[in-house]
N, C-alpha and C positions, 0 to 999 in steps of 0.2 A: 493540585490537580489529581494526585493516584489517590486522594480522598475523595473525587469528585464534587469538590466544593467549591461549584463552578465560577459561581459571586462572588465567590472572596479571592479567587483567585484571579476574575477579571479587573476588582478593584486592585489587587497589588502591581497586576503588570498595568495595570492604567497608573496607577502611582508611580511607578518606579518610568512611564514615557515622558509624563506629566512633569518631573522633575530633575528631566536629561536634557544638557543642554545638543544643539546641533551635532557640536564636534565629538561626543560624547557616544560612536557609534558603535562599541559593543554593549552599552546598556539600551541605545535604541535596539539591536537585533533582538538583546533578552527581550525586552517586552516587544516586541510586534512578533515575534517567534511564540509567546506565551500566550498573547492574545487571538493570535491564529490557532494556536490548539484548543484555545476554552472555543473559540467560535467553532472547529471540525467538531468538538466533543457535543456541542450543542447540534450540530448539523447546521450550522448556519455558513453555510459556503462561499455566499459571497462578501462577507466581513473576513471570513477565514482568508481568502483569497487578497483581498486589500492589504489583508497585514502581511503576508507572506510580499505583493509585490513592492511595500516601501520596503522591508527589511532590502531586498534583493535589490532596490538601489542605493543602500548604501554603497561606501566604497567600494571598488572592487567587485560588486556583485555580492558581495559578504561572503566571498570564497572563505576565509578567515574565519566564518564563525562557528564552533564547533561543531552545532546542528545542524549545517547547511545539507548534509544528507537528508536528514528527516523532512527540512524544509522542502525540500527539490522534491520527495516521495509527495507530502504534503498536495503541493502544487500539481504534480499530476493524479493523483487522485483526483482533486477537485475538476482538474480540463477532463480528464477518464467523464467523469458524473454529467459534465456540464453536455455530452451528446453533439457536442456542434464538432463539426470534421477537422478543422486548425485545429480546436482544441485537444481530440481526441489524439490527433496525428503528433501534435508535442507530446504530450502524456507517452506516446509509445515508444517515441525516441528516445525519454528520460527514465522512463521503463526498462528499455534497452542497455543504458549504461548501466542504472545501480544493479540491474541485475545481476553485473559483472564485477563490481566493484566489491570485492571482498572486505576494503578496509570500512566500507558503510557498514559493515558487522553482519549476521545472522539473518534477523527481524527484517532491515530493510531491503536487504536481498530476498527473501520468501517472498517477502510482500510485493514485492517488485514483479517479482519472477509470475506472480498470481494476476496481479494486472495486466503484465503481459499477455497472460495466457486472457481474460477476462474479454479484450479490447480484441484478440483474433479469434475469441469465440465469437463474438458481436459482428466481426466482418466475415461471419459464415466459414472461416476453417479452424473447427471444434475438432474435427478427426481425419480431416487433410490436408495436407501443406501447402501452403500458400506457394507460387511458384520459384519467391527468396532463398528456399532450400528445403531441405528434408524435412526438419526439425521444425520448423514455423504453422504448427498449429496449437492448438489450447490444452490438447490433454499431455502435450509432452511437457509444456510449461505450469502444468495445474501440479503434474507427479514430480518433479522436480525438488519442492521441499520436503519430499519425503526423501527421496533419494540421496541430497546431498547434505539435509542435518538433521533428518527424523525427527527424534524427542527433542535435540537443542532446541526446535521452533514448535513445539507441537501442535497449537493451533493452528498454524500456517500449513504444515503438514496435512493435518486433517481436514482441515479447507480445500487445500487442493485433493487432495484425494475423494473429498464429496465433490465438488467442482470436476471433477474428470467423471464419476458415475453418474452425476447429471448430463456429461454429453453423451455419455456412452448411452445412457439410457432415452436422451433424446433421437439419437442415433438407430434405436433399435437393438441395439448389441446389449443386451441382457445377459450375457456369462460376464463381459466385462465390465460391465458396472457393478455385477455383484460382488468380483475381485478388488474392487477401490470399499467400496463401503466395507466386507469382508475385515478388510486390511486395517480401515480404521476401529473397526469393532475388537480385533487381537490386539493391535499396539494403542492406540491412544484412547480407551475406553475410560479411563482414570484419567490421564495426561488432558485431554479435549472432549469433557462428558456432552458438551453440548452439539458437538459437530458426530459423537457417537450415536446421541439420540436422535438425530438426522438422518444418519445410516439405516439403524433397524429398519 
């Protein structure tokens, strides 16, 4: 997979389902877990999704299996994309947890936290608060992985930080858009060249 050698890597997790038996359910999760990432990597969403919902009924839900973070992120990406309102509204609520969930690590929390912010820029509050509280609109969820891991996430960082000067500047508020792209141009110029060359 971090070769992107998508083939060969859907024939291994197809080998390795191909010759699991039933009871055999942390080698089912490895491959439908594996086979769900070559399908997101391919953008094939609804193979991605199949595999991620047999993994999740294994036992338990496959609370147990080590990736079950990435899966659950996985999973509402895919409901995020899929535009239909159940789906969108699961996605937000599982948005909601990893965002909080420190032990999902760095990565799935940025990413989380960027969704979040994605799914209440899409239900129109980009730059004010949904009536849940203060905090609940997109650009406070966009500047967030800059705030709480800068370079440990740097992409995620610079995402949201282009992600927040795209509302601001859909918004009209041009000094504060320039301060997000600004910000990504000083620190992650190097760290995120491609979300810099976004900025300029």
């Amino acid at each position: 997979l971090a070769a992107k050698d998508y083939d060969t890597a859907q024939k291994v997790y197809q080998q390795l389902l191909d010759n699991s038996s039933p009871n055999e359910a942390a080698s089912l999760a490895t491959a439908y877990y594996g086979l769900a990432t070559v399908a997101l990597a391919k953008n094939d969403l609804p193979t991605a999704k199949a595999n991620i919902t047999k993994l999740k009924a294994l036992p338990n839900g496959a609370v147990w299996f080590k990736h079950i973070n990435d899966v659950n992120f996985d999973l509402a990406f895919i409901q995020e994309q899929s535009g239909i309102p159940a789906d969108v509204a699961a996605a937000k609520a599982t948005y909601a947890q990893l965002k909080k969930n420190i032990s999902a690590g760095p990565l799935i929390v940025t990413k989380s936290l960027l969704g979040y912010g994605r799914i209440l820029d899409k239900q129109g509050n980009a730059i004010k608060p949904e009536p849940q509280g203060p905090n609940e609109y997109a650009i406070h969820y966009y500047q967030q992985p800059n705030v709480m891991f800068q370079v440990a996430t740097p992409e995620q960082s610079a995402e949201g930080l282009y992600d927040a000067g795209q509302a601001y500047d859909k918004a009209g508020d041009k000094a504060n858009a320039k301060k997000q792209y600004d910000a990504i141009l000083s620190t992650y110029a190097t760290l995120a060249p491609d979300w810099a060359a976004k900025a300029k």
